[in-house]
VEXDRENFI-578334 format. One record per atom (N, C-alpha, C, O, CB): z, x, y. Coordinates in steps of 0.05 Angstrom, whole numbers, plus 32768, in hexadecimal, padded with zeros to 4 digits. Glycine has a CB too. Layout:
BEGIN
ZXY;...
This chain:
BEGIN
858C7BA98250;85797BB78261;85797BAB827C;85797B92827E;855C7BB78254;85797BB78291;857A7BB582A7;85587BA182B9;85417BA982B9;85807BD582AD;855E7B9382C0;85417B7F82CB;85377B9982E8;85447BA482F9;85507B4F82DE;85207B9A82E2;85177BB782F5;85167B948313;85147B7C8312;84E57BD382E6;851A7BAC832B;85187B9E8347;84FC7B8B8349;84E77B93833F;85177BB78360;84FF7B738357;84E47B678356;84CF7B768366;84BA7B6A8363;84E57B4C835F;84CE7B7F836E;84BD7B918384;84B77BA7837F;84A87BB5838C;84C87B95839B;84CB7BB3835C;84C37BD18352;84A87BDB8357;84A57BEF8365;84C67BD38334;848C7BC88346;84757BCB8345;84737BD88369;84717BEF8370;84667BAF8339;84747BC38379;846F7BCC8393;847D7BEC83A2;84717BFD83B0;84787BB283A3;84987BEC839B;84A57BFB83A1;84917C22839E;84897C3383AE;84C17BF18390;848F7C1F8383;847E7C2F8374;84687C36837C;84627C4E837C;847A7C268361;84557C218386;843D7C238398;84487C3083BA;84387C4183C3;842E7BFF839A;84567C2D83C4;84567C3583DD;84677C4683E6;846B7C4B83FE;84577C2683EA;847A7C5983BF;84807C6D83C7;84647C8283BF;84637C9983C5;849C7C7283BB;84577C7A83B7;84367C8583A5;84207C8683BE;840B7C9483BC;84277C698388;84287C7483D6;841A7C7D83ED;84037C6283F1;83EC7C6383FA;840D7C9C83E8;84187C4583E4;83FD7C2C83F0;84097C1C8400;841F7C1283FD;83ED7C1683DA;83F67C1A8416;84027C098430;840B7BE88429;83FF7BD5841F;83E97C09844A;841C7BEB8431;842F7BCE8428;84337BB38449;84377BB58461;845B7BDE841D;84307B9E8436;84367B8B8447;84477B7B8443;84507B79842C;84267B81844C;84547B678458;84627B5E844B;845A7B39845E;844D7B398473;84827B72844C;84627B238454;84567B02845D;84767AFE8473;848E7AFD846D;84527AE18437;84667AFC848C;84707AF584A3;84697AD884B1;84567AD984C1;84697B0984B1;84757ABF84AE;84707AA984B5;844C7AA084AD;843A7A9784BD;847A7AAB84D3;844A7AA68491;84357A9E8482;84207AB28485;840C7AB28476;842D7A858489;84247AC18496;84197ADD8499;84167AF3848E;842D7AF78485;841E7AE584A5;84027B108484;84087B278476;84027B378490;83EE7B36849E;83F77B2D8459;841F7B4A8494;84237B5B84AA;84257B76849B;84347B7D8489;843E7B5384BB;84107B8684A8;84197BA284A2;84347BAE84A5;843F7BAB84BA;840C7BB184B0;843F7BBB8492;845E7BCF8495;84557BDD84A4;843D7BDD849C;846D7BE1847C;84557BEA84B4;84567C0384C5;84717C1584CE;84717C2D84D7;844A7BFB84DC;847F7C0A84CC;849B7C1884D1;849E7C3084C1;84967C3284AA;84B27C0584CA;84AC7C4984D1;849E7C5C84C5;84C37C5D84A6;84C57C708497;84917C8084E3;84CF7C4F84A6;84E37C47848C;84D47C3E847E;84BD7C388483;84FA7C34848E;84E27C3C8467;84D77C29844D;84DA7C0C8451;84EE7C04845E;84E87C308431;84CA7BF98448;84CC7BDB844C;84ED7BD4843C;84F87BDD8428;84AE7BC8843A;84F17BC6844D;85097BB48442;85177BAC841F;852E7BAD8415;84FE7B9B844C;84F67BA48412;84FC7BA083F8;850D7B8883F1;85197B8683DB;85067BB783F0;850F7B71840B;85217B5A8401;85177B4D83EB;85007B4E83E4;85277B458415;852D7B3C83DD;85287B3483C2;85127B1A83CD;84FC7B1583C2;85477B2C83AD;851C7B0D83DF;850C7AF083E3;84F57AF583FC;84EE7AE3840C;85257AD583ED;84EB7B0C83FD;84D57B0B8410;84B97B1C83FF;84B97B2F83EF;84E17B1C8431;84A87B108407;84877B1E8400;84867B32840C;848F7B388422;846C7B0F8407;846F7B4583F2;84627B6183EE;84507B5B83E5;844B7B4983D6;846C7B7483E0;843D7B7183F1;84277B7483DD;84187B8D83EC;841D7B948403;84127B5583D8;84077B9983DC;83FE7BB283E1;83E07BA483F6;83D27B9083F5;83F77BC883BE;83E37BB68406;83D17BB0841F;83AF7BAB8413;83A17BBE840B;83D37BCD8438;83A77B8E8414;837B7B9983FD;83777BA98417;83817BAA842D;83527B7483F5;83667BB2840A;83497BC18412;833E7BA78427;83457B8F8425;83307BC883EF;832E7BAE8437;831C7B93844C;830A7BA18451;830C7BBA8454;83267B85846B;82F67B928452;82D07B99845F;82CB7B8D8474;82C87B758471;82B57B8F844C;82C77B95848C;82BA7B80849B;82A47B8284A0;829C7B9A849F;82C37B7A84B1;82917B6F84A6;82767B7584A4;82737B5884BB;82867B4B84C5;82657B75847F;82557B5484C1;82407B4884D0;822F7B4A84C8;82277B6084C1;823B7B4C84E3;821A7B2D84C2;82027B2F84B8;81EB7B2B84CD;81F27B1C84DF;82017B1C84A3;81D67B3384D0;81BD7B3084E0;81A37B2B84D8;81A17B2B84C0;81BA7B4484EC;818C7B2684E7;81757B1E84E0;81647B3184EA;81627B348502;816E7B0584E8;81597B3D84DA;81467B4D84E5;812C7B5584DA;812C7B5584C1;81507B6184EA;81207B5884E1;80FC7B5084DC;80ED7B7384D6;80EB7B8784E3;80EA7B3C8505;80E77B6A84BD;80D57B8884B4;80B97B8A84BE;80B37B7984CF;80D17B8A8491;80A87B9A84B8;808F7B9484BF;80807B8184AE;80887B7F8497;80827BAB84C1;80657B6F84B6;80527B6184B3;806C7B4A84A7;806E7B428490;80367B6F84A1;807E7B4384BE;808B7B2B84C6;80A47B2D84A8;80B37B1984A5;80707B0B84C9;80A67B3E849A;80B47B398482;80D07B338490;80D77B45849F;80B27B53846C;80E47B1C848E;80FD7B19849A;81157B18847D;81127B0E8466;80FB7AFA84AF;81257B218485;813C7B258478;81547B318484;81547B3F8499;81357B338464;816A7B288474;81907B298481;81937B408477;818A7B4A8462;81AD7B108475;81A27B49848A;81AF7B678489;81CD7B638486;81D37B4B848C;81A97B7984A6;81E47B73847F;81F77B74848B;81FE7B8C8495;81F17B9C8488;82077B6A847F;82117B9A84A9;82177BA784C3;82357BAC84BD;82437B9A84C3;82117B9384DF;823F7BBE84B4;825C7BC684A5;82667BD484C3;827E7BD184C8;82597BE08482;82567BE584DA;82637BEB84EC;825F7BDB8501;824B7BCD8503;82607C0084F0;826D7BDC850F;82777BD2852E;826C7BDD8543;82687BD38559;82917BD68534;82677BF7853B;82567C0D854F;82407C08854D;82327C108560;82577C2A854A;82377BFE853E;82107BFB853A;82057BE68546;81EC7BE28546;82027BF6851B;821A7BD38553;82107BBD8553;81FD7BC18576;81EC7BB0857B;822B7BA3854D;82007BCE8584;81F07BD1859B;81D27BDB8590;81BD7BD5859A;81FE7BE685AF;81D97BEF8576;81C57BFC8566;81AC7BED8562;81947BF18569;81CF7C00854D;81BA7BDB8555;81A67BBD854A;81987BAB8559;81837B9F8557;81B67BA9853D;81AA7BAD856A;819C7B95857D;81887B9A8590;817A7B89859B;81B07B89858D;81877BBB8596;81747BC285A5;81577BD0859C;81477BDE85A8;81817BD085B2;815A7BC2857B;81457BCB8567;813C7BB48569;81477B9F856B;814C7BD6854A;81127BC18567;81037BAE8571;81037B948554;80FB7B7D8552;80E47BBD857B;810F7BA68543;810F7B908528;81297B7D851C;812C7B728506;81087BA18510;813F7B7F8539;81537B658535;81477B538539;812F7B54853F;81697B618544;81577B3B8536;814C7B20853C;81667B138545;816C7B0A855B;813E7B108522;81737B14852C;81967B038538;81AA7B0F8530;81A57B228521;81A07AE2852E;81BF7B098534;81DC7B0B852D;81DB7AEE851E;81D07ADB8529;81F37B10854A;81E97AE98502;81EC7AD384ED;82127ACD84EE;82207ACF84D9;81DD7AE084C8;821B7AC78508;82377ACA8507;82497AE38518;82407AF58526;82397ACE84EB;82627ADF8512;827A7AF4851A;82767B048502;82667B0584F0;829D7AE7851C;828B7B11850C;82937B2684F8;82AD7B1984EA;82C17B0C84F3;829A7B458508;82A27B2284CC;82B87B1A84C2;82C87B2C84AB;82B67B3B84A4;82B27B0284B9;82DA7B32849E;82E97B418494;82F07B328477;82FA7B1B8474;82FF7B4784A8;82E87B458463;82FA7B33844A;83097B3C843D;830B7B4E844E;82ED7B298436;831B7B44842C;83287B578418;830E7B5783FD;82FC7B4883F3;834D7B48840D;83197B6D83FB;830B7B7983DA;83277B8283CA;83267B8B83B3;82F17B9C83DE;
Protein backbone atom coordinates (compact mmCIF):
# COMPACT_ATOMS: atom_id res chain seq x y z
CA UNK A 1 0.00 0.00 0.00
CA UNK A 2 1.11 3.21 -0.97
CA UNK A 3 2.12 5.85 2.30
CA UNK A 4 -0.66 8.75 1.44
CA UNK A 5 1.49 12.43 1.02
CA UNK A 6 2.37 14.02 4.42
CA UNK A 7 0.32 16.98 3.87
CA UNK A 8 -2.71 14.70 2.35
CA UNK A 9 -4.87 15.67 5.50
CA UNK A 10 -3.99 19.39 4.62
CA UNK A 11 -4.08 19.05 0.95
CA UNK A 12 -7.82 17.86 1.38
CA UNK A 13 -8.70 20.80 3.62
CA UNK A 14 -7.73 23.48 1.14
CA UNK A 15 -9.01 21.76 -1.80
CA UNK A 16 -12.52 21.75 0.58
CA UNK A 17 -11.96 25.56 0.85
CA UNK A 18 -9.60 26.11 4.40
CA UNK A 19 -7.20 28.84 4.40
CA UNK A 20 -3.74 27.47 4.75
CA UNK A 21 -0.54 28.57 6.14
CA UNK A 22 2.53 27.82 5.92
CA UNK A 23 6.01 28.69 9.01
CA UNK A 24 8.22 31.32 7.51
CA UNK A 25 11.41 32.00 9.62
CA UNK A 26 9.46 30.81 12.81
CA UNK A 27 6.54 32.54 11.54
CA UNK A 28 2.72 31.44 10.32
CA UNK A 29 2.21 33.40 6.96
CA UNK A 30 -0.95 33.41 5.20
CA UNK A 31 -0.94 31.52 1.48
CA UNK A 32 -2.51 33.98 -0.56
CA UNK A 33 -1.19 33.24 -3.85
CA UNK A 34 -3.92 32.77 -5.93
CA UNK A 35 -1.96 28.75 -7.01
CA UNK A 36 -2.03 26.03 -4.73
CA UNK A 37 0.68 26.00 -1.86
CA UNK A 38 3.76 24.27 -2.67
CA UNK A 39 3.13 21.11 -0.52
CA UNK A 40 7.02 20.60 0.19
CA UNK A 41 7.77 17.50 2.05
CA UNK A 42 10.10 19.44 4.71
CA UNK A 43 8.17 22.64 5.23
CA UNK A 44 4.99 23.48 7.67
CA UNK A 45 1.10 23.55 7.17
CA UNK A 46 -1.55 23.98 8.94
CA UNK A 47 -5.08 25.11 8.40
CA UNK A 48 -5.38 28.84 9.24
CA UNK A 49 -7.39 28.96 13.51
CA UNK A 50 -10.05 30.98 13.78
CA UNK A 51 -8.75 34.48 16.05
CA UNK A 52 -10.84 36.84 18.31
CA UNK A 53 -9.63 40.00 19.07
CA UNK A 54 -11.01 41.73 21.75
CA UNK A 55 -10.19 44.70 24.51
CA UNK A 56 -11.28 44.78 27.86
CA UNK A 57 -12.72 48.00 29.74
CA UNK A 58 -14.04 49.38 32.96
CA UNK A 59 -17.14 50.67 33.09
CA UNK A 60 -19.44 51.73 35.78
CA UNK A 61 -23.28 50.77 36.00
CA UNK A 62 -25.60 52.71 38.01
CA UNK A 63 -25.50 53.26 41.98
CA UNK A 64 -21.53 52.88 41.34
CA UNK A 65 -21.88 48.99 40.39
CA UNK A 66 -18.22 48.57 38.43
CA UNK A 67 -17.42 45.75 36.25
CA UNK A 68 -15.05 44.52 32.96
CA UNK A 69 -16.45 44.43 29.77
CA UNK A 70 -14.88 43.09 26.72
CA UNK A 71 -15.19 45.14 23.18
CA UNK A 72 -14.87 42.45 20.13
CA UNK A 73 -15.11 45.66 17.72
CA UNK A 74 -12.66 48.26 16.83
CA UNK A 75 -15.39 50.52 15.67
CA UNK A 76 -16.97 50.93 19.10
CA UNK A 77 -14.20 51.92 20.70
CA UNK A 78 -14.90 55.89 20.19
CA UNK A 79 -18.49 54.41 21.17
CA UNK A 80 -17.34 53.60 24.63
CA UNK A 81 -15.34 56.06 25.54
CA UNK A 82 -17.66 58.77 24.99
CA UNK A 83 -20.20 56.90 27.29
CA UNK A 84 -20.78 58.60 30.47
CA UNK A 85 -20.32 54.98 31.99
CA UNK A 86 -16.57 54.14 30.72
CA UNK A 87 -13.95 54.41 33.04
CA UNK A 88 -10.80 52.72 31.33
CA UNK A 89 -9.34 50.83 28.72
CA UNK A 90 -7.58 47.45 30.80
CA UNK A 91 -4.79 47.13 28.01
CA UNK A 92 -4.21 46.74 24.00
CA UNK A 93 -5.95 44.83 21.97
CA UNK A 94 -5.20 41.56 21.78
CA UNK A 95 -5.97 38.57 19.43
CA UNK A 96 -6.01 34.83 20.33
CA UNK A 97 -6.79 31.70 18.24
CA UNK A 98 -9.79 29.51 19.10
Amino acid sequence: MNKPHKHAALIKAWADGAKIQYKENGNWVDWNSGCSPSWLQDADYRIKPNTIKYRLYVYARAFEEVSVHICTDPTLENTFEKSVSFIKWLGDWQEVEV
